[in-house]
HTML snippet that shows the backbone in 3Dmol.js (N, CA, C, O; Angstrom):
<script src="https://3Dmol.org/build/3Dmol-min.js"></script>
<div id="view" style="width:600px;height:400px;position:relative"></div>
<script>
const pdb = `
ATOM      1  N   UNK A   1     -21.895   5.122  -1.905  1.00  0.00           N
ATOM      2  CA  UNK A   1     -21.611   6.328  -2.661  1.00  0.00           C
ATOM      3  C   UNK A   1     -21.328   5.978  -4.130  1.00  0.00           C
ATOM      4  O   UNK A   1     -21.576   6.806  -5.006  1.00  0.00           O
ATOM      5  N   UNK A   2     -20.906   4.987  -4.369  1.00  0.00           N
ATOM      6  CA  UNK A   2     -20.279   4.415  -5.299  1.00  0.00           C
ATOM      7  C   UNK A   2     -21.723   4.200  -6.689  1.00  0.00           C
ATOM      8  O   UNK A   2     -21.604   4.634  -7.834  1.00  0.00           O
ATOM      9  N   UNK A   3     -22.876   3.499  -6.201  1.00  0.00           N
ATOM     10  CA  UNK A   3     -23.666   2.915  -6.066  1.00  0.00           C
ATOM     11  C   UNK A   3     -24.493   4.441  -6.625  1.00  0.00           C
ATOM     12  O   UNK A   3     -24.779   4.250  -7.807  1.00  0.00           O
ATOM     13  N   UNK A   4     -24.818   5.424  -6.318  1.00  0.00           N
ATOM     14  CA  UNK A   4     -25.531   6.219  -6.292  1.00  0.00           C
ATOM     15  C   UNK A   4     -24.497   7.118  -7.354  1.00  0.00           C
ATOM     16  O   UNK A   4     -25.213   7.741  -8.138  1.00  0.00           O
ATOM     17  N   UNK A   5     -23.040   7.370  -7.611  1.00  0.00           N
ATOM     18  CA  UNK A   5     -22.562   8.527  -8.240  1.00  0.00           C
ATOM     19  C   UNK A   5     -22.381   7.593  -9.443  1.00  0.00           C
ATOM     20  O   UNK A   5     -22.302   8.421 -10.350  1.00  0.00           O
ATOM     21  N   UNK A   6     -22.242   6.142 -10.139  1.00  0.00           N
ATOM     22  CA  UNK A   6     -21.739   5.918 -10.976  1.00  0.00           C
ATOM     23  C   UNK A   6     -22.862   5.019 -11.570  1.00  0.00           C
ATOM     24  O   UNK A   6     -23.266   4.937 -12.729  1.00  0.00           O
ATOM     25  N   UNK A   7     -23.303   4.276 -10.277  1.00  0.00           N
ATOM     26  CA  UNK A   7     -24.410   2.730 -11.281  1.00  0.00           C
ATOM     27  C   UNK A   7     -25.451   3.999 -11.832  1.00  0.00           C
ATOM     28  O   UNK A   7     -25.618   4.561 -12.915  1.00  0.00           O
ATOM     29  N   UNK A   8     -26.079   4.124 -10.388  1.00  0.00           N
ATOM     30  CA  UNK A   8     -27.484   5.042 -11.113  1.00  0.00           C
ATOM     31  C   UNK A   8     -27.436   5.894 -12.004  1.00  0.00           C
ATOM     32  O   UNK A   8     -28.419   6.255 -12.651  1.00  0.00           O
ATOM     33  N   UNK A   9     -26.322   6.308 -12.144  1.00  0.00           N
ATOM     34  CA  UNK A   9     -26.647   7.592 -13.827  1.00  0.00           C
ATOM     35  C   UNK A   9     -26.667   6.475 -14.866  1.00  0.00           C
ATOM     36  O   UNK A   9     -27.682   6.280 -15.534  1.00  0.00           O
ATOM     37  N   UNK A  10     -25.323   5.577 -15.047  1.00  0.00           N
ATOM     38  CA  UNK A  10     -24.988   4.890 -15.499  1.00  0.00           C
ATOM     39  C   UNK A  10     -26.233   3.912 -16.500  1.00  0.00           C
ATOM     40  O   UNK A  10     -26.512   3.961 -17.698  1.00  0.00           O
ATOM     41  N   UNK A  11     -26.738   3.104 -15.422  1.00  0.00           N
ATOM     42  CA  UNK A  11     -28.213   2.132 -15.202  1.00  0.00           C
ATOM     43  C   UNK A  11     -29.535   3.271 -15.623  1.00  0.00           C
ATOM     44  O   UNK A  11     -30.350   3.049 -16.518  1.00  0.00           O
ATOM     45  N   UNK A  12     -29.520   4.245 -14.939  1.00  0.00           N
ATOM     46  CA  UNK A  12     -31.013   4.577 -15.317  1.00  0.00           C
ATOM     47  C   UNK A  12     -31.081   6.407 -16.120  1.00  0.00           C
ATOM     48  O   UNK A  12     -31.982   7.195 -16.409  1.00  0.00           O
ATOM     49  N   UNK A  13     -29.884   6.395 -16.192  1.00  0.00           N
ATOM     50  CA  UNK A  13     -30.036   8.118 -16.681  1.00  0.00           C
ATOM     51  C   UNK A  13     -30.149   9.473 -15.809  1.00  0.00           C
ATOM     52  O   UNK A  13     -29.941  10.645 -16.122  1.00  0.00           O
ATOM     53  N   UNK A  14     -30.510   8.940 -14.733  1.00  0.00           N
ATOM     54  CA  UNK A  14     -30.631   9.952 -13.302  1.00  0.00           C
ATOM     55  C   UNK A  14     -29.884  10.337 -13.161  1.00  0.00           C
ATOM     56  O   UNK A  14     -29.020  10.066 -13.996  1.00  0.00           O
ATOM     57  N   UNK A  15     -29.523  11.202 -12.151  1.00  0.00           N
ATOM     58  CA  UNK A  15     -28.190  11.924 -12.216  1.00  0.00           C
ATOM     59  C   UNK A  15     -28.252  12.632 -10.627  1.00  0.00           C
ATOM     60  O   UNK A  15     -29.420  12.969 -10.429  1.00  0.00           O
ATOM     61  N   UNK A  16     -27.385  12.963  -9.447  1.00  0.00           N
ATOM     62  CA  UNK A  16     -27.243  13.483  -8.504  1.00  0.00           C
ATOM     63  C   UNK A  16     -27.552  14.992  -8.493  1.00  0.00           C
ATOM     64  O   UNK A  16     -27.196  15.606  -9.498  1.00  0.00           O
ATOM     65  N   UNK A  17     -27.962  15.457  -7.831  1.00  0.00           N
ATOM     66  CA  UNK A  17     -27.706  17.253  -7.879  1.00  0.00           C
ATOM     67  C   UNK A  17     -25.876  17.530  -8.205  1.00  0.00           C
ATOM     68  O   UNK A  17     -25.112  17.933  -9.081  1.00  0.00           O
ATOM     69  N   UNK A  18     -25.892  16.983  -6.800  1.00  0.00           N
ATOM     70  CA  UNK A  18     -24.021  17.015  -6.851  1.00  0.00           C
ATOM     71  C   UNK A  18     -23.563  16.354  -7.733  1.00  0.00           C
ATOM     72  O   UNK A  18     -22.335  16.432  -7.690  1.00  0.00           O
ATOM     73  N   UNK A  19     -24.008  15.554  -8.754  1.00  0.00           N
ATOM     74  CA  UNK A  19     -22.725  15.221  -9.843  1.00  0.00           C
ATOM     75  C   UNK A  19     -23.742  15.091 -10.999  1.00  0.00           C
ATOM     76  O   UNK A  19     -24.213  14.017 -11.373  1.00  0.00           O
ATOM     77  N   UNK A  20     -24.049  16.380 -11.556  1.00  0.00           N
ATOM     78  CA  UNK A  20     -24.491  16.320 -12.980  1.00  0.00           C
ATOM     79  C   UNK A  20     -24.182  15.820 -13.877  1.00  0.00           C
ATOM     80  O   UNK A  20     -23.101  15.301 -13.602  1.00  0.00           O
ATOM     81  N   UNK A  21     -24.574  15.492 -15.411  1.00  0.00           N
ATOM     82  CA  UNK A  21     -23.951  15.555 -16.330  1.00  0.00           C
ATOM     83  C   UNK A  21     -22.846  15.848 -16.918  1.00  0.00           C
ATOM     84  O   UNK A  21     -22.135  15.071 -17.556  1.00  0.00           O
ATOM     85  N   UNK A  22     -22.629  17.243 -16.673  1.00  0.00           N
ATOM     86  CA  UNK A  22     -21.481  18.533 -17.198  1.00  0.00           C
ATOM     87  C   UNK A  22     -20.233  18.419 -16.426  1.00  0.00           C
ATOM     88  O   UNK A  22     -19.073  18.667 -16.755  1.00  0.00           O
ATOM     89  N   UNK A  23     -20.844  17.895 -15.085  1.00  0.00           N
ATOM     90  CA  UNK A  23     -19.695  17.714 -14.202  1.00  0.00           C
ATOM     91  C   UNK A  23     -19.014  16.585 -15.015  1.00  0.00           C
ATOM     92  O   UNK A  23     -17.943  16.855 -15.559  1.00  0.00           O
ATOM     93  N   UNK A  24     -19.507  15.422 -15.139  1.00  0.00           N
ATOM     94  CA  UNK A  24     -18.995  13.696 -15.750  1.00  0.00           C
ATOM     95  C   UNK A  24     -18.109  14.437 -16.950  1.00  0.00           C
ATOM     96  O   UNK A  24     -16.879  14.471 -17.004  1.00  0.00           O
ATOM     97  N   UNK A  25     -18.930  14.948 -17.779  1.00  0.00           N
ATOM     98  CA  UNK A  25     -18.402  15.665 -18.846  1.00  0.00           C
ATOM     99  C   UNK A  25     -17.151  16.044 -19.041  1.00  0.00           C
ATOM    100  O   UNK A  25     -16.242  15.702 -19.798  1.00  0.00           O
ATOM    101  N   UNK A  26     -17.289  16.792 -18.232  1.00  0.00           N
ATOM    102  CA  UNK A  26     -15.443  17.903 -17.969  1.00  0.00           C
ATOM    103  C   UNK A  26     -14.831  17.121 -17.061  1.00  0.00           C
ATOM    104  O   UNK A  26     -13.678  17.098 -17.492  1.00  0.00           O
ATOM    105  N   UNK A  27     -14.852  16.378 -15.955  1.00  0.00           N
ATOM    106  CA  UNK A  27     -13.716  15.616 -16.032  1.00  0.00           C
ATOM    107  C   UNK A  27     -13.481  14.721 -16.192  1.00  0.00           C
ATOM    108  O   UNK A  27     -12.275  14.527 -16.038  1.00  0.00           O
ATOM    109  N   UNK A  28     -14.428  13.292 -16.664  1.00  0.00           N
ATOM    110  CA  UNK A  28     -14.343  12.157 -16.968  1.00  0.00           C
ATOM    111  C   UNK A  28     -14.334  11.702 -18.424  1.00  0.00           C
ATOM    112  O   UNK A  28     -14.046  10.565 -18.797  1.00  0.00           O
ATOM    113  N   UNK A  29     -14.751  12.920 -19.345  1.00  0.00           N
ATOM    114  CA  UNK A  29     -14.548  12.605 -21.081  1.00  0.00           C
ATOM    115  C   UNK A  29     -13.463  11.484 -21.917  1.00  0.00           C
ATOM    116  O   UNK A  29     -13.371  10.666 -22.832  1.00  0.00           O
ATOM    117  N   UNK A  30     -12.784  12.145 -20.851  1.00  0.00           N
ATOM    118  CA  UNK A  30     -11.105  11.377 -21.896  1.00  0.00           C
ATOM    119  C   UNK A  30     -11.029  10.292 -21.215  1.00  0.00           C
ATOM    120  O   UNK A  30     -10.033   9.672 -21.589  1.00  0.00           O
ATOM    121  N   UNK A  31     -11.574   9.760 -20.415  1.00  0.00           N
ATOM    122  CA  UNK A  31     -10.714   8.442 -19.539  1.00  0.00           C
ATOM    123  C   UNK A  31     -11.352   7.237 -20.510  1.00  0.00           C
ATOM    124  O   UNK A  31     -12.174   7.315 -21.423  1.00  0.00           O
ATOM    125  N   UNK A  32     -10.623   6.061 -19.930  1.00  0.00           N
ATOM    126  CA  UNK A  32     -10.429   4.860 -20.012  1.00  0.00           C
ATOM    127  C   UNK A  32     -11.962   4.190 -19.782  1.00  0.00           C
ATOM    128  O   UNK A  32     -12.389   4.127 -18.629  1.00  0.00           O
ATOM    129  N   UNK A  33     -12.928   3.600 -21.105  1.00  0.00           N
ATOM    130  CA  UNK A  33     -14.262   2.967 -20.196  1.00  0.00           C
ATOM    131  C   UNK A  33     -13.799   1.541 -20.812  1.00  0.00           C
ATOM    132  O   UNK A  33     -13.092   1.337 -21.800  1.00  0.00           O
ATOM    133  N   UNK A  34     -14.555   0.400 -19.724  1.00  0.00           N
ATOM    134  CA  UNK A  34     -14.829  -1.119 -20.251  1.00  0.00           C
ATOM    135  C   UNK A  34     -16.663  -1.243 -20.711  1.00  0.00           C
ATOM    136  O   UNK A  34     -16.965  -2.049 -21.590  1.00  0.00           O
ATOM    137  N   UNK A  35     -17.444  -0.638 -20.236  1.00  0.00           N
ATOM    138  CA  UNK A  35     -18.764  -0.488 -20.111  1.00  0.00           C
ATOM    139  C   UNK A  35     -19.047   0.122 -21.311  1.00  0.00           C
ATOM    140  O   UNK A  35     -18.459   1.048 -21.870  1.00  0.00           O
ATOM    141  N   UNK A  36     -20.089  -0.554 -21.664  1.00  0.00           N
ATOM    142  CA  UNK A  36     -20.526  -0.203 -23.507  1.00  0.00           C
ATOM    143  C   UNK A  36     -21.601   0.830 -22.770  1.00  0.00           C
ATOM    144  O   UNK A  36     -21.819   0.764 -21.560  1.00  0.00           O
ATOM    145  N   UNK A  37     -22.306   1.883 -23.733  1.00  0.00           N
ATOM    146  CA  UNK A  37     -22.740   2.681 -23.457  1.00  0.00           C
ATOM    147  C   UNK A  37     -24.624   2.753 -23.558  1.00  0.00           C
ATOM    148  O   UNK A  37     -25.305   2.522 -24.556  1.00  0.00           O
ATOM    149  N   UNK A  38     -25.051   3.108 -22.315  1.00  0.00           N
ATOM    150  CA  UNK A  38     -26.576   3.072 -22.940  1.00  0.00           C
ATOM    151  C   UNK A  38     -26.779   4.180 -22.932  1.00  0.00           C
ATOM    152  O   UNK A  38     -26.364   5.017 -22.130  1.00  0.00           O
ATOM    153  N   UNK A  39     -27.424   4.310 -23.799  1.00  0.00           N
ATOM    154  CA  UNK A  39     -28.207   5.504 -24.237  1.00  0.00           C
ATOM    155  C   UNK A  39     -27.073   6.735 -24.231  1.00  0.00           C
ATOM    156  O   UNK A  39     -26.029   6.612 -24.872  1.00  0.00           O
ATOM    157  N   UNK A  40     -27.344   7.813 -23.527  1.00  0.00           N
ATOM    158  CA  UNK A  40     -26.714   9.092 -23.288  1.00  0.00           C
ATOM    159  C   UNK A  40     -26.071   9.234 -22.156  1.00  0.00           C
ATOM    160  O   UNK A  40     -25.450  10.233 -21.792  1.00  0.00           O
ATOM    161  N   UNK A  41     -26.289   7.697 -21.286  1.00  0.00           N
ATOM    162  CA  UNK A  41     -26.070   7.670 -20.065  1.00  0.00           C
ATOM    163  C   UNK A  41     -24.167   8.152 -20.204  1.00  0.00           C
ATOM    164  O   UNK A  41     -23.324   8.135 -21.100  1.00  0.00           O
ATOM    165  N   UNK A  42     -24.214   8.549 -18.725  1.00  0.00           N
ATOM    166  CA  UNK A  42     -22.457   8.900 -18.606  1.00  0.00           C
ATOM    167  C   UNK A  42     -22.016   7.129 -18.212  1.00  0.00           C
ATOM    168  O   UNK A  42     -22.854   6.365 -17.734  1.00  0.00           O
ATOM    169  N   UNK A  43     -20.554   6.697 -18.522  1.00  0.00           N
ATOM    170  CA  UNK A  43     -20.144   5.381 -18.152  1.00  0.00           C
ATOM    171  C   UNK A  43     -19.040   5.652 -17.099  1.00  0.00           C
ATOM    172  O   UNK A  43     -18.403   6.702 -17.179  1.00  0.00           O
ATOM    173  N   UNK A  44     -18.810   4.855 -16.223  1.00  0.00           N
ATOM    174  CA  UNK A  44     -18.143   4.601 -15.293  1.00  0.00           C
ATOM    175  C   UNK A  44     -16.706   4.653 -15.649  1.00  0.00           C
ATOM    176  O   UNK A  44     -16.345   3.476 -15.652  1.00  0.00           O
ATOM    177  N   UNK A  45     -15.849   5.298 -15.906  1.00  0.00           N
ATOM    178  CA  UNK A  45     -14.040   4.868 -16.189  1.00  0.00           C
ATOM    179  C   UNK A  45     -13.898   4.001 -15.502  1.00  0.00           C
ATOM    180  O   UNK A  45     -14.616   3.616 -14.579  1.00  0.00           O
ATOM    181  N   UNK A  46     -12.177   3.279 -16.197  1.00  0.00           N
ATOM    182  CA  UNK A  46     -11.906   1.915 -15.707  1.00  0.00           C
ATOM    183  C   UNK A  46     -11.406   2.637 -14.246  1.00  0.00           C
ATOM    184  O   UNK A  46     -11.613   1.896 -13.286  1.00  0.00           O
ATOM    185  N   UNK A  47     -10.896   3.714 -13.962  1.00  0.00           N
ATOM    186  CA  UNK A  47     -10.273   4.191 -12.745  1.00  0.00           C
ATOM    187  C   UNK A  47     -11.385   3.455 -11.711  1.00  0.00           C
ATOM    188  O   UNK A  47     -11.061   2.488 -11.021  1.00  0.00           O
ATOM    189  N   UNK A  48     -12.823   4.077 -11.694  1.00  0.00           N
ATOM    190  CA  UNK A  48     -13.395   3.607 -10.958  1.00  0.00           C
ATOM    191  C   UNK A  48     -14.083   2.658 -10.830  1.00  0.00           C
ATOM    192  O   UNK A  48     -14.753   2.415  -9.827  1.00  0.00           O
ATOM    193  N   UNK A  49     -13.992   1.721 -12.216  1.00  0.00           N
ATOM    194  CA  UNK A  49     -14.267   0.370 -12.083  1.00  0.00           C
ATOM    195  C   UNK A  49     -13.331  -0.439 -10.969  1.00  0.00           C
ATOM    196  O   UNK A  49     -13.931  -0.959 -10.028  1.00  0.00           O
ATOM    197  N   UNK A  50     -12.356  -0.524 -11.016  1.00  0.00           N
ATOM    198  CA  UNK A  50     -11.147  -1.529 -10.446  1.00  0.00           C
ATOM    199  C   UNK A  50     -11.049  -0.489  -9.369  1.00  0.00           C
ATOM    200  O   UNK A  50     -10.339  -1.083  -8.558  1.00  0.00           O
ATOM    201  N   UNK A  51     -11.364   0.937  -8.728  1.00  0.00           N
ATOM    202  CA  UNK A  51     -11.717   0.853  -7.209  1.00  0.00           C
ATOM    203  C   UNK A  51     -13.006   0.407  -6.597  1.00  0.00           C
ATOM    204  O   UNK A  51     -13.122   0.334  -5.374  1.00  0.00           O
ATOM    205  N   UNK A  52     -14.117   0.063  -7.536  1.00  0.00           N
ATOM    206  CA  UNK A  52     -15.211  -0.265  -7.123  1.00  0.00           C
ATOM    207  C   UNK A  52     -14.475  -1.765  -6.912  1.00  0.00           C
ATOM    208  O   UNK A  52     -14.496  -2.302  -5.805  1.00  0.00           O
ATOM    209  N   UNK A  53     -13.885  -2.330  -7.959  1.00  0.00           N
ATOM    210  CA  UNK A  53     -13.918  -4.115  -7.538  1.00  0.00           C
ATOM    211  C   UNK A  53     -13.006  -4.302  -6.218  1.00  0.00           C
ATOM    212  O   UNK A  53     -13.313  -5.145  -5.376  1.00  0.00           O
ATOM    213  N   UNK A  54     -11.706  -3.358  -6.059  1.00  0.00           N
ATOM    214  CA  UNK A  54     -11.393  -3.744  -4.853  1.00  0.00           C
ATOM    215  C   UNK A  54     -12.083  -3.294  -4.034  1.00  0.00           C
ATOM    216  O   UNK A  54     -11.780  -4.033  -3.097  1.00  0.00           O
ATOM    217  N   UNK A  55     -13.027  -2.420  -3.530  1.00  0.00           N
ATOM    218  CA  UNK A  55     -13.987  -2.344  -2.780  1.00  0.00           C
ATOM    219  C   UNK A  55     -14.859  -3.336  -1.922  1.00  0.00           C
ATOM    220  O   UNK A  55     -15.022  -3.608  -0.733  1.00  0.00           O
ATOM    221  N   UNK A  56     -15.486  -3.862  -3.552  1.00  0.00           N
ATOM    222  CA  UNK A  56     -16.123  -5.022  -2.618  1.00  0.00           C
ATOM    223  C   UNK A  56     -14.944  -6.059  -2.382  1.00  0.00           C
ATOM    224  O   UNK A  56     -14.955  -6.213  -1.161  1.00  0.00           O
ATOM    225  N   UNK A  57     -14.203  -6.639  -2.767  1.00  0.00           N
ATOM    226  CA  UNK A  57     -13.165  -7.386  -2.265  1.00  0.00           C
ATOM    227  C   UNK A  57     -13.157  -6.967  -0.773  1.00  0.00           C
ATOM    228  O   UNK A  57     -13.681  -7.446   0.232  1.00  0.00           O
ATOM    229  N   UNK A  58     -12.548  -6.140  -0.952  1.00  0.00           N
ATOM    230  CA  UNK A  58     -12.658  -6.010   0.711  1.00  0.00           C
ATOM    231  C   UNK A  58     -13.236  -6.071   1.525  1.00  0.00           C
ATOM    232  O   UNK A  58     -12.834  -6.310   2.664  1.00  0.00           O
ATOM    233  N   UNK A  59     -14.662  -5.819   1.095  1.00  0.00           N
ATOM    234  CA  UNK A  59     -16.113  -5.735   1.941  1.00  0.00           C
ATOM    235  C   UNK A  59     -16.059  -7.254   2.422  1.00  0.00           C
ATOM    236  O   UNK A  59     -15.789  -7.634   3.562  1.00  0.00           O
ATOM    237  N   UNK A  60     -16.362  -8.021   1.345  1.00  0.00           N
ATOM    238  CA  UNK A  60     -16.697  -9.339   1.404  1.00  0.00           C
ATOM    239  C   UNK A  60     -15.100 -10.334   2.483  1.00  0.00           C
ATOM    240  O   UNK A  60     -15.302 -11.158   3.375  1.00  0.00           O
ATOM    241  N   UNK A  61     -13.893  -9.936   2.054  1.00  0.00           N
ATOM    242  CA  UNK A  61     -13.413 -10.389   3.176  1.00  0.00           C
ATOM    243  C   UNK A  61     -13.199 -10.065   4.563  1.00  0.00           C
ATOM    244  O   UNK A  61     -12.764 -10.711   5.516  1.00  0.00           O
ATOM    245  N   UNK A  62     -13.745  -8.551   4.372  1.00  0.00           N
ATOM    246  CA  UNK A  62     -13.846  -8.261   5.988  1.00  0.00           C
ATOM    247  C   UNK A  62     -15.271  -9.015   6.407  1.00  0.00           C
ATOM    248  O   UNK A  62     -15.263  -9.663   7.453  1.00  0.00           O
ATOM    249  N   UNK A  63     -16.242  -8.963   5.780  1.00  0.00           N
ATOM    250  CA  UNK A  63     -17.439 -10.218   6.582  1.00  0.00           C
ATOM    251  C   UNK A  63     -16.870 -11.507   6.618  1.00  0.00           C
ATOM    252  O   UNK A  63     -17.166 -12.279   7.530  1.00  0.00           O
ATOM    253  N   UNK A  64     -15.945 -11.876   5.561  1.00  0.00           N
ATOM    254  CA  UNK A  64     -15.852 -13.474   6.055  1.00  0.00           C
ATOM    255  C   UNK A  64     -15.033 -13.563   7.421  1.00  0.00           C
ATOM    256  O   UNK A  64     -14.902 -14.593   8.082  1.00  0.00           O
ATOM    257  N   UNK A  65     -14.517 -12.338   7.728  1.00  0.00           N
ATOM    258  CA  UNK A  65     -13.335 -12.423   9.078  1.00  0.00           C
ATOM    259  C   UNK A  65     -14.596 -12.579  10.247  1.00  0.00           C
ATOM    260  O   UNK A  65     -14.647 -13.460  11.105  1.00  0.00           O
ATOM    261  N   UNK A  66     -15.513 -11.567  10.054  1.00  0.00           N
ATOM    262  CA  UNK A  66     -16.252 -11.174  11.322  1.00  0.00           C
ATOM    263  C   UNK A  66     -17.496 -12.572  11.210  1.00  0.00           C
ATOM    264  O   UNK A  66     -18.341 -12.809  12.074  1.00  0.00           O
ATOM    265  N   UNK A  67     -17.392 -12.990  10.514  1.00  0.00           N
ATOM    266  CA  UNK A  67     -18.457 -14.504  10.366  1.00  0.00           C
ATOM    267  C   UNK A  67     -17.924 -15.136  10.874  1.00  0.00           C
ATOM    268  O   UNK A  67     -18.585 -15.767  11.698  1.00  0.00           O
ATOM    269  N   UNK A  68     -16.138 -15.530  10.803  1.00  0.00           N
ATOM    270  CA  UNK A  68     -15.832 -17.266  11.592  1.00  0.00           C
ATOM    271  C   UNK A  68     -14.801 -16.381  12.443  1.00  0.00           C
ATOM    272  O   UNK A  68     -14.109 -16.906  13.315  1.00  0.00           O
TER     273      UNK A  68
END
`;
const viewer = $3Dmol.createViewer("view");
viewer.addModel(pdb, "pdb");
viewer.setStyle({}, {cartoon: {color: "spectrum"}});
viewer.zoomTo();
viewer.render();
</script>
């Protein structure tokens, strides 16, 4: 989900039905970004940067549990 509402607008300019432009707009304007900006693209806030990184954190140590 992550992957589809934030990289892909982000990365290629596309955009979801469910999360337009206007939507990013009105409630993500004011926040916090680390991500330099391409183009017109909308950027990811740090909010959901650092839940994306603990994300995969977690991903990756729940496979190392189910590997050994």
């Amino acid at each position: 989900m992550q992957l589809l509402n934030w990289w892909m607008p982000y990365l290629t300019g596309k955009y979801l039905k469910q999360f337009p432009k206007t939507l990013y707009e009105t409630h993500f304007k004011n926040t916090l970004k680390l991500l330099p900006p391409i183009k017109d693209h909308i950027i990811p806030d740090l909010q959901h940067n650092v839940l994306q990184i603990i994300s995969l954190i977690t991903f990756i140590l729940s496979a190392l549990v189910l590997i050994t």
